[in-house]
N, CA, C and O of each residue as an XYZ file, in Angstrom:
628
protein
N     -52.770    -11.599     68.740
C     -53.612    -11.290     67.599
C     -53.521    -12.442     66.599
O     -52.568    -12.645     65.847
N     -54.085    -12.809     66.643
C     -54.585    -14.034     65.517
C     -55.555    -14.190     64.413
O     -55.451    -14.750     63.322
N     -56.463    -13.593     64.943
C     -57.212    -13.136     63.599
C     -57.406    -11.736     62.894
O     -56.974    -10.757     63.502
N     -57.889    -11.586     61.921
C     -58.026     -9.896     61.696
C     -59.654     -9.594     60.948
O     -59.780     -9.419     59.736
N     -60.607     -9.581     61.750
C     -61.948     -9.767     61.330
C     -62.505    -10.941     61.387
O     -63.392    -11.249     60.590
N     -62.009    -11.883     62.465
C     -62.789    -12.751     62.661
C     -61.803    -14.317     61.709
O     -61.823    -15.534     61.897
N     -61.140    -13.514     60.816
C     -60.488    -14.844     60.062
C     -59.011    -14.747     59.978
O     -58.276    -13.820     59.636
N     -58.744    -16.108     60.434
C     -56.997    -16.855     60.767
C     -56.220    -15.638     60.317
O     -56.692    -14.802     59.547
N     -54.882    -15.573     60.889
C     -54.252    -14.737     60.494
C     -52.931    -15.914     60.007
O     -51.785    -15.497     59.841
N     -53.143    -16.799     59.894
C     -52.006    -18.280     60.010
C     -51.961    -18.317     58.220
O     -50.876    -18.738     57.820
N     -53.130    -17.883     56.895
C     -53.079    -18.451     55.985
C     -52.454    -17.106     55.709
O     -51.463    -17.302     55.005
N     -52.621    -15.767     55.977
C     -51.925    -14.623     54.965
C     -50.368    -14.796     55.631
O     -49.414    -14.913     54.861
N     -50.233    -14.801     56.610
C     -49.172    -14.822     57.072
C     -48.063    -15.947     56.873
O     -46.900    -15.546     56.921
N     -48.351    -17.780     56.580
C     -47.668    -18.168     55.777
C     -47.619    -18.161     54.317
O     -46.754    -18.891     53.834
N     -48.626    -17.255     53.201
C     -48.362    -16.690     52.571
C     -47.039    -15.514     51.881
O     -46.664    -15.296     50.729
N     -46.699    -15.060     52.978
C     -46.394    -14.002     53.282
C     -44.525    -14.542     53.453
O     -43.450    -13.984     53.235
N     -44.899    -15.736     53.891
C     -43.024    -17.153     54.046
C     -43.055    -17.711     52.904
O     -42.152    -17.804     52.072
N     -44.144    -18.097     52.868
C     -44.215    -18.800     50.805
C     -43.151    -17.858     50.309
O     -42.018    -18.294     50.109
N     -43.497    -16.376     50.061
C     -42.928    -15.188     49.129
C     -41.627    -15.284     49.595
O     -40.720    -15.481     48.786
N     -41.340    -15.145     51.098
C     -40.204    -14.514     51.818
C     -39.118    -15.153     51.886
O     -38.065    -14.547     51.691
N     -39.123    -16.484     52.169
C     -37.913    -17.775     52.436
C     -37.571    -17.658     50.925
O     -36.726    -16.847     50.546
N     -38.173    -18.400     50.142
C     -37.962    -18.871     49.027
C     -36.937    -17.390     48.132
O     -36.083    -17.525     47.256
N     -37.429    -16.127     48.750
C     -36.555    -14.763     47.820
C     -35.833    -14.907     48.703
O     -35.421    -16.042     48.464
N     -35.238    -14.526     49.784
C     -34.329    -14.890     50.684
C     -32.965    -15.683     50.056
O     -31.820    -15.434     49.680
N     -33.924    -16.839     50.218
C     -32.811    -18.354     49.989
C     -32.368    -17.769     48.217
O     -31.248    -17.260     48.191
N     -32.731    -17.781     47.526
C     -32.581    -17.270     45.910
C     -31.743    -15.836     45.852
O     -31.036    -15.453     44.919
N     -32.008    -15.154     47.087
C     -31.113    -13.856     46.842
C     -29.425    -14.096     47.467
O     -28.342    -13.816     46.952
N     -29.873    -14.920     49.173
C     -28.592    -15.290     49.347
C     -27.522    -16.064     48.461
O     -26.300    -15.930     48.514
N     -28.211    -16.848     47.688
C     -27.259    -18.191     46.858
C     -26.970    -16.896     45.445
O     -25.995    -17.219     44.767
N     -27.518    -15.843     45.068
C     -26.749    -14.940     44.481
C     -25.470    -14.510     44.787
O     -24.353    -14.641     44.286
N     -25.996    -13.907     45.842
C     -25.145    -12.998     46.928
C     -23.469    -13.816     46.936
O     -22.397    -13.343     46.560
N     -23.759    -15.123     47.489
C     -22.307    -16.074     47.618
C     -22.252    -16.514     46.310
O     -21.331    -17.330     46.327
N     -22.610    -16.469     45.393
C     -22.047    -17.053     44.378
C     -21.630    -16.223     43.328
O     -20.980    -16.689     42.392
N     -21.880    -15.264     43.378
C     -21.948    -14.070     41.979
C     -21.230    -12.668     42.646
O     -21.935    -11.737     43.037
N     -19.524    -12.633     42.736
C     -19.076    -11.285     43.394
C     -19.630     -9.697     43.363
O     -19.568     -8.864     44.267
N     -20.228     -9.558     41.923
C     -20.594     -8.414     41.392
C     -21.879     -8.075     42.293
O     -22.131     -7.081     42.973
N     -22.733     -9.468     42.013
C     -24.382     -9.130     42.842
C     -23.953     -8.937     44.370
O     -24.676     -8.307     45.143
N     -22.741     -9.509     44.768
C     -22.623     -9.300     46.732
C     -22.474     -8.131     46.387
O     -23.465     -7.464     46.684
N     -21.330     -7.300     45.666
C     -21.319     -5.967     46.002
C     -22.256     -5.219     45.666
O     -22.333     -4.169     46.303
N     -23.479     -5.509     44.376
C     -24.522     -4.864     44.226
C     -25.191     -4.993     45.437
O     -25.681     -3.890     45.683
N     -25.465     -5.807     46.341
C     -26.796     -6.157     47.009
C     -26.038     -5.177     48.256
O     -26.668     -4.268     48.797
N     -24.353     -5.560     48.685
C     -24.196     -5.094     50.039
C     -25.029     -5.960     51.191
O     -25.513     -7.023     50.801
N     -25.224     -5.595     52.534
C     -25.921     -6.344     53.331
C     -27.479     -6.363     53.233
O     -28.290     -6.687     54.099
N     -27.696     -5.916     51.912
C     -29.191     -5.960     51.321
C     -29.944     -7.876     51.741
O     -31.052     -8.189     52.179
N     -28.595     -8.857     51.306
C     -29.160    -10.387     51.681
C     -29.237    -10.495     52.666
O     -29.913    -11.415     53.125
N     -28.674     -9.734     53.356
C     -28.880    -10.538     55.500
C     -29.921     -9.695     55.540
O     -30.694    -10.301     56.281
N     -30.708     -8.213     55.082
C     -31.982     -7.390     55.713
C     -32.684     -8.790     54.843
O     -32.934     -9.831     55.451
N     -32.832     -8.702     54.013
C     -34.046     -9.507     52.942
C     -34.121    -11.038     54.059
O     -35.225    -11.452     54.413
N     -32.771    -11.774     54.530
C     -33.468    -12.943     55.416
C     -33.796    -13.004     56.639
O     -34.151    -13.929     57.370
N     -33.571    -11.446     56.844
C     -33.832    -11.057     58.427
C     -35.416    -10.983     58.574
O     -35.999    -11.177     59.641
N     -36.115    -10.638     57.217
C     -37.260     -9.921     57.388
C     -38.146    -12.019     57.260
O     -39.260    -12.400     57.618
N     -37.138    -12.700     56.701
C     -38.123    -14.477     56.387
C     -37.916    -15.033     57.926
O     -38.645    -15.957     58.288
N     -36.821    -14.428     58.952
C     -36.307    -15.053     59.902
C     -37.458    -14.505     60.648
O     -38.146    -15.385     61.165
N     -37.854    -13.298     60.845
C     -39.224    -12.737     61.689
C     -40.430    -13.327     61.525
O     -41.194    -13.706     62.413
N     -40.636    -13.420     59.792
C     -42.098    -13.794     59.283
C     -42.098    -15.316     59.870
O     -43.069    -15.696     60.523
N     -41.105    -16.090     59.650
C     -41.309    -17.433     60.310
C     -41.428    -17.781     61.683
O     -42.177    -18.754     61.773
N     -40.899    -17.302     63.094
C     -42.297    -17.396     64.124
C     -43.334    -17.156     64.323
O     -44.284    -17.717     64.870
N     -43.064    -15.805     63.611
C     -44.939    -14.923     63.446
C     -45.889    -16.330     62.424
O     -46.835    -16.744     63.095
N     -45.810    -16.804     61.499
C     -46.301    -17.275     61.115
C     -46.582    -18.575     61.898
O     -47.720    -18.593     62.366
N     -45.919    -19.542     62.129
C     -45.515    -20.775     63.068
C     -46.741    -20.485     64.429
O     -47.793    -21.097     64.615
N     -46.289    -19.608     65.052
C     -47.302    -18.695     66.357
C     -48.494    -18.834     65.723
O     -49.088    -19.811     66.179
N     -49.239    -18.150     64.670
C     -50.252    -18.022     64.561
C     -50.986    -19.659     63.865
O     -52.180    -19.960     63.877
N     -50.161    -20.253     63.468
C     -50.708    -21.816     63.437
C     -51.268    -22.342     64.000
O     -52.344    -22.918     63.840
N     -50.014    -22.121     65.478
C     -50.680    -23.242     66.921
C     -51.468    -22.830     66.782
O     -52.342    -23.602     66.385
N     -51.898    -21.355     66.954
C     -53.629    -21.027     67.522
C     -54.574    -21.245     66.722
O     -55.684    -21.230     67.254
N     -54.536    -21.508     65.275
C     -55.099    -22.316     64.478
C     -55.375    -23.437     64.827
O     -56.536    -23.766     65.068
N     -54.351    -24.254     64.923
C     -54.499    -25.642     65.008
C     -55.436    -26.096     66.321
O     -56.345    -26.928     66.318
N     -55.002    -25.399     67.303
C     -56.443    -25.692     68.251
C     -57.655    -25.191     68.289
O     -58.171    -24.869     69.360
N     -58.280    -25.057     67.100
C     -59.551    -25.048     66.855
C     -59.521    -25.852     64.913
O     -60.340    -25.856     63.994
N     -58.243    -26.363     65.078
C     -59.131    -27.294     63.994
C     -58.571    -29.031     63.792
O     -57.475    -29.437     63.404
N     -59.435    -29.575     64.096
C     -59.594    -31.210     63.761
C     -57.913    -31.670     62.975
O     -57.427    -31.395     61.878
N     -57.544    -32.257     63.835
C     -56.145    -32.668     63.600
C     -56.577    -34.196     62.593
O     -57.464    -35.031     62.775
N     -55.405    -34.069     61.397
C     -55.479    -35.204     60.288
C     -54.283    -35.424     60.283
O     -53.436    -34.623     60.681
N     -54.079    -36.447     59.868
C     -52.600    -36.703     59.120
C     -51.771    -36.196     59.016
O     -50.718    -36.216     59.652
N     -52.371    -35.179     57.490
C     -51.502    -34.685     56.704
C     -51.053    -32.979     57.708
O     -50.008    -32.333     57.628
N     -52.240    -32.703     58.533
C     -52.521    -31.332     59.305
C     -51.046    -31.672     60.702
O     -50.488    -30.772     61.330
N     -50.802    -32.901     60.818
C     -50.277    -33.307     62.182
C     -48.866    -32.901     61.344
O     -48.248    -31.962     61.844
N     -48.168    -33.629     59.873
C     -47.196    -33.676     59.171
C     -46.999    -31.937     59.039
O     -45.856    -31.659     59.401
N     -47.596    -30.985     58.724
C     -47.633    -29.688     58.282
C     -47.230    -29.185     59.632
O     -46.248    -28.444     59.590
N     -47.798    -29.423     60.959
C     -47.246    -28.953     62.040
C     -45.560    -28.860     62.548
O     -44.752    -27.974     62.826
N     -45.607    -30.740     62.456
C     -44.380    -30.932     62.346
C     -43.370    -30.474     61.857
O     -42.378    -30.106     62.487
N     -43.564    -30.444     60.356
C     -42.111    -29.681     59.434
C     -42.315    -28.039     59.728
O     -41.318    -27.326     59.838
N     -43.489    -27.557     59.833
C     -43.845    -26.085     60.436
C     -42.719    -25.247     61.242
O     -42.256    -24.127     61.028
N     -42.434    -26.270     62.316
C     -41.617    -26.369     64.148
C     -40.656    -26.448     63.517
O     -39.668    -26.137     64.183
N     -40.382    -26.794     62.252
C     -38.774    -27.097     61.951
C     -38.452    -25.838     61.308
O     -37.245    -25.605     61.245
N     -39.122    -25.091     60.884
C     -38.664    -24.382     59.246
C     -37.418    -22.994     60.470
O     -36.412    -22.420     60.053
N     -37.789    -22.921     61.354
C     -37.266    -21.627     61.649
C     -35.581    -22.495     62.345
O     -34.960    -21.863     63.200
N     -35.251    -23.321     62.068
C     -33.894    -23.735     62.157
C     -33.410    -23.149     60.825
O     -32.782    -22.091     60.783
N     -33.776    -24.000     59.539
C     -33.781    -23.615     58.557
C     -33.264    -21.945     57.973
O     -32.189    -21.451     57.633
N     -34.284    -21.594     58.054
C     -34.222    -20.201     58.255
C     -32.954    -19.195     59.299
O     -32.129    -18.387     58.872
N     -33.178    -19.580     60.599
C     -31.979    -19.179     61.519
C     -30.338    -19.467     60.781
O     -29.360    -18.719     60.779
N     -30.483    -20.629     60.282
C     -29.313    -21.071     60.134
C     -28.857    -20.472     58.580
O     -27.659    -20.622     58.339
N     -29.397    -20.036     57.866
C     -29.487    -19.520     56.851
C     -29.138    -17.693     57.061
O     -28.388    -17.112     56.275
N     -29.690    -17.113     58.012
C     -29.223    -15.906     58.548
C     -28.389    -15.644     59.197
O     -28.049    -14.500     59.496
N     -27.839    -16.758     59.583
C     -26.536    -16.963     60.908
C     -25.346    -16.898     59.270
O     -24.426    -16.080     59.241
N     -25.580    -17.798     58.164
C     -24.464    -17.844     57.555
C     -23.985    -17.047     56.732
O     -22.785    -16.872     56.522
N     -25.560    -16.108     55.818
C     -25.277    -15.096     54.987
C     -24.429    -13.747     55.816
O     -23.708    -12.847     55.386
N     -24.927    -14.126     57.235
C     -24.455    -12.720     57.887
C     -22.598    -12.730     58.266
O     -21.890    -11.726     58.349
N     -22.168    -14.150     58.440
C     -20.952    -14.566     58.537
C     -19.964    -14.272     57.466
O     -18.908    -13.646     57.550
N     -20.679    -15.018     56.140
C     -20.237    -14.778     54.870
C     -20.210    -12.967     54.233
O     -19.310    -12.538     53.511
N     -21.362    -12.167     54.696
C     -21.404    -10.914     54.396
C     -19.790    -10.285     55.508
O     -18.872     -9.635     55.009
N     -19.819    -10.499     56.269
C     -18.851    -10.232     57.081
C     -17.367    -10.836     56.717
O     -16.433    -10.136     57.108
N     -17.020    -12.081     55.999
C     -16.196    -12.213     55.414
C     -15.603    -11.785     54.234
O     -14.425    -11.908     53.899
N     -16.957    -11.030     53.352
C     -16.375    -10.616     52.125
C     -16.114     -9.445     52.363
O     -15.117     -8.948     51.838
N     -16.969     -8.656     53.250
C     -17.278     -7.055     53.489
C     -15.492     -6.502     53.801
O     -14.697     -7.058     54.558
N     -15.250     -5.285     52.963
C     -14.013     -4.840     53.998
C     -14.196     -3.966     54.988
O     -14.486     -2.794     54.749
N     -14.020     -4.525     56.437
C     -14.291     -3.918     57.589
C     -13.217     -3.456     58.168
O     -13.254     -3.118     59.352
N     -11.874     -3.353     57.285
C     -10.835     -2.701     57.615
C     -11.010     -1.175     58.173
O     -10.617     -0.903     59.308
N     -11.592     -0.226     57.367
C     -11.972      0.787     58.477
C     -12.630      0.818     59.354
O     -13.050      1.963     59.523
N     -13.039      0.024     60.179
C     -13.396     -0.060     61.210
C     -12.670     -0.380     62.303
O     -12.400     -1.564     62.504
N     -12.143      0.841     63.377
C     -10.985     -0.061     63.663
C     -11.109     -1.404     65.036
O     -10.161     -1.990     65.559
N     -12.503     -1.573     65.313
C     -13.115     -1.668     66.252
C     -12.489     -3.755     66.028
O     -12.240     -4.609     66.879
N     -12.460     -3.798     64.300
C     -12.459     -5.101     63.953
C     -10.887     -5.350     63.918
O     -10.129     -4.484     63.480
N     -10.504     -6.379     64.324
C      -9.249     -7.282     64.209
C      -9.071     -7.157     62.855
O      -9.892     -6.804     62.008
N      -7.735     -7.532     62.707
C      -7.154     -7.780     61.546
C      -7.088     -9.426     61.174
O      -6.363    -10.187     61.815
N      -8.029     -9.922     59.935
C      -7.513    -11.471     59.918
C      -7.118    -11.471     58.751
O      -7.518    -10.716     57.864
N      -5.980    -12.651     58.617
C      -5.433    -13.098     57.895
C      -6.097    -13.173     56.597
O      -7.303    -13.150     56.847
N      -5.833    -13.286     54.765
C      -6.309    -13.584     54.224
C      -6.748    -14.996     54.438
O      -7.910    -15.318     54.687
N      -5.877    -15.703     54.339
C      -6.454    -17.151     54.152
C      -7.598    -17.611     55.242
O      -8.288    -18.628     55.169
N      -7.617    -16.868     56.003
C      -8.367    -17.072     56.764
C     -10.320    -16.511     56.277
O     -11.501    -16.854     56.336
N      -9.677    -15.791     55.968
C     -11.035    -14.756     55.387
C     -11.562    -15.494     54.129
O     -12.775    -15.486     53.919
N     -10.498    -16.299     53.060
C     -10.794    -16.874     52.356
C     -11.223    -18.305     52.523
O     -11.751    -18.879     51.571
N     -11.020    -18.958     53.738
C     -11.445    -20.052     54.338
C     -12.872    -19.328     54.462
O     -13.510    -19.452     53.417
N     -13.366    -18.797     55.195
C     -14.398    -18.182     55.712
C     -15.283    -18.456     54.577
O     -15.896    -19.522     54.512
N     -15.373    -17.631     53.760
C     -15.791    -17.555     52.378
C     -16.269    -18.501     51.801
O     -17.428    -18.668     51.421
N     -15.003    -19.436     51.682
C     -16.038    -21.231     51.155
C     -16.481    -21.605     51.872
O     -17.467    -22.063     51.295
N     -16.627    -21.903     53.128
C     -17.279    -22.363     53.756
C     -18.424    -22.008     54.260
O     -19.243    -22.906     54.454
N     -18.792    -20.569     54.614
C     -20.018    -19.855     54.501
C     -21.274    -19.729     52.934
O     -22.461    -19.413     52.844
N     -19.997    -20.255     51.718
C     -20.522    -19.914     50.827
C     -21.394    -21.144     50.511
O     -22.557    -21.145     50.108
N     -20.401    -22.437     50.839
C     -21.003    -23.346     50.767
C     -22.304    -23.926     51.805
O     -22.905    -25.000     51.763
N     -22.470    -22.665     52.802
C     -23.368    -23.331     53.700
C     -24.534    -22.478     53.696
O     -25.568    -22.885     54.226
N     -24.480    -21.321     53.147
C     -25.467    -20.685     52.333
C     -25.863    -21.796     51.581
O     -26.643    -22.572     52.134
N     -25.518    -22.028     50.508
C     -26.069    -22.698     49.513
C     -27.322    -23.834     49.862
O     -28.481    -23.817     49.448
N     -26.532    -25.003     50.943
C     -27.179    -25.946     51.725
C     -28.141    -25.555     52.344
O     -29.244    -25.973     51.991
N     -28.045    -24.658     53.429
C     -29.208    -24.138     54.130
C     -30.249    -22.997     52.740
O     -31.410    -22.884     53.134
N     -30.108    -22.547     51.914
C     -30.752    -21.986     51.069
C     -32.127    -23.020     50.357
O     -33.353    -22.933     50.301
N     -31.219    -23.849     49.959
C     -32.035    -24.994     49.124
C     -32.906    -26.172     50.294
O     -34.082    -26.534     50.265
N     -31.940    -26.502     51.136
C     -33.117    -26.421     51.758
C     -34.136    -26.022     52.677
O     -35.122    -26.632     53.090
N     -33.748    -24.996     52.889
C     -35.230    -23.947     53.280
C     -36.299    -23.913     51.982
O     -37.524    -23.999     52.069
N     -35.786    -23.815     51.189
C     -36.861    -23.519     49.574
C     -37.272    -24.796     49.956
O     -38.362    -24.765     50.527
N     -36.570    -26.398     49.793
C     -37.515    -27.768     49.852
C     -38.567    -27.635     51.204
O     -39.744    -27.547     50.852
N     -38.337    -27.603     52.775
C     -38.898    -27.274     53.864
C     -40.271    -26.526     53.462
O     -41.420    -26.789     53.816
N     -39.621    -25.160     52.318
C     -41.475    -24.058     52.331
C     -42.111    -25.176     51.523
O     -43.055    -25.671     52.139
N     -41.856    -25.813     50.150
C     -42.469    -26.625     49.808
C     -42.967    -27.794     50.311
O     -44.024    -28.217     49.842
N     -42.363    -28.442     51.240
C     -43.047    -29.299     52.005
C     -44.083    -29.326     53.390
O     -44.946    -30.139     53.720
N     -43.616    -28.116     54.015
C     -44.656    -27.583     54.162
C     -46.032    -27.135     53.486
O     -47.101    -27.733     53.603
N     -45.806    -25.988     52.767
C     -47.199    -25.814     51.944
C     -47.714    -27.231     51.546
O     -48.676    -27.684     52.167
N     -47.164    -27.921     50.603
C     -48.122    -29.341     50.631
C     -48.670    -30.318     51.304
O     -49.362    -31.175     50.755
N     -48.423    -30.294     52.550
C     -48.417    -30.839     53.939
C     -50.044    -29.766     54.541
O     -51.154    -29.948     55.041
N     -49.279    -28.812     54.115
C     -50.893    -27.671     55.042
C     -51.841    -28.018     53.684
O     -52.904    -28.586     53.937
N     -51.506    -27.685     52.071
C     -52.736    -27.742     51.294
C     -53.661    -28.773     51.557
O     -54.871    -28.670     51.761
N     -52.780    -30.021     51.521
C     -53.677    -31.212     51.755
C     -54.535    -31.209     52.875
O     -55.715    -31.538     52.757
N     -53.971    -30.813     54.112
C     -54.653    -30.770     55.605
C     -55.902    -29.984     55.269
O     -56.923    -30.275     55.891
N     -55.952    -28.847     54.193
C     -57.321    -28.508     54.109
C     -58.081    -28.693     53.069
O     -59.230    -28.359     52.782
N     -56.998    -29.460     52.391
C     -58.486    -29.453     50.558
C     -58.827    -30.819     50.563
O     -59.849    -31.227     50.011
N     -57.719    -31.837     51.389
C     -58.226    -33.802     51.337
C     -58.506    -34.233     53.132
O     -58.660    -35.318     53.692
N     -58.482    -33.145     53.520
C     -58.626    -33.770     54.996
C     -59.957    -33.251     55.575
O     -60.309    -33.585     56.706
């Protein structure tokens, strides 16, 4: 399904990543940085980048089939390109909030989970926290370079 009445389903739908990455990336870099908001949110940040981690093949998918029916430019070839990239971005961004949610979370009643060490858990922590952060910011630069990469492909090309 690619279109819905005849028209692209590629512009509502990276619309739809515009909104999603960018709250995502802004909720996770809460989440690790602000103790009170992790425990407000709970695994509220890994559903919220689970739902940018979906929208970004769905969106990506409905491109290609765009793109072969429209006149390849420059700037349209550049928008493809960083396009193919964003869902690393993204993956890697859900791989870490979910690591980091799991490091802060106490999963002590559970008895299913090992027992780790603090320091270990607190290793965990910076380093997830800090890789949230990285992968956060730039996923937010990626949606922006994208979108300006696609605007141009259709308002100067």
């Amino acid at each position: 399904m690619n279109t819905i009445q005849g028209m692209p389903i590629h512009p509502l739908l990276a619309h739809l990543a515009v909104v999603s990455i960018p709250f995502a990336a802004l909720t996770d870099i809460v989440a690790v940085s602000w103790p009170r908001a992790r425990r407000w949110l709970g695994w509220g940040a890994v559903a919220i980048t689970l739902v940018a981690v979906i929208v970004t093949p769905l969106t990506t998918s409905a491109g290609e089939s765009l793109e072969k029916t429209t006149p390849m430019n420059p700037d349209l070839a550049r928008h493809v390109h960083l396009g193919d990239q964003m869902v690393y971005w993204v993956a890697g961004l859900f791989a870490a909030i979910t690591v980091h949610w799991a490091a802060a979370a106490d999963l002590s009643r559970w008895q299913w989970v090992p027992e780790v060490p603090d320091r270990w858990r607190d290793l965990a922590r910076l380093v997830t926290t800090l890789t949230v952060i990285v992968l956060a910011l730039g996923a937010i630069v990626w949606v922006i370079r994208i979108g300006d990469a696609g605007a141009k492909s259709v308002w100067l090309g």
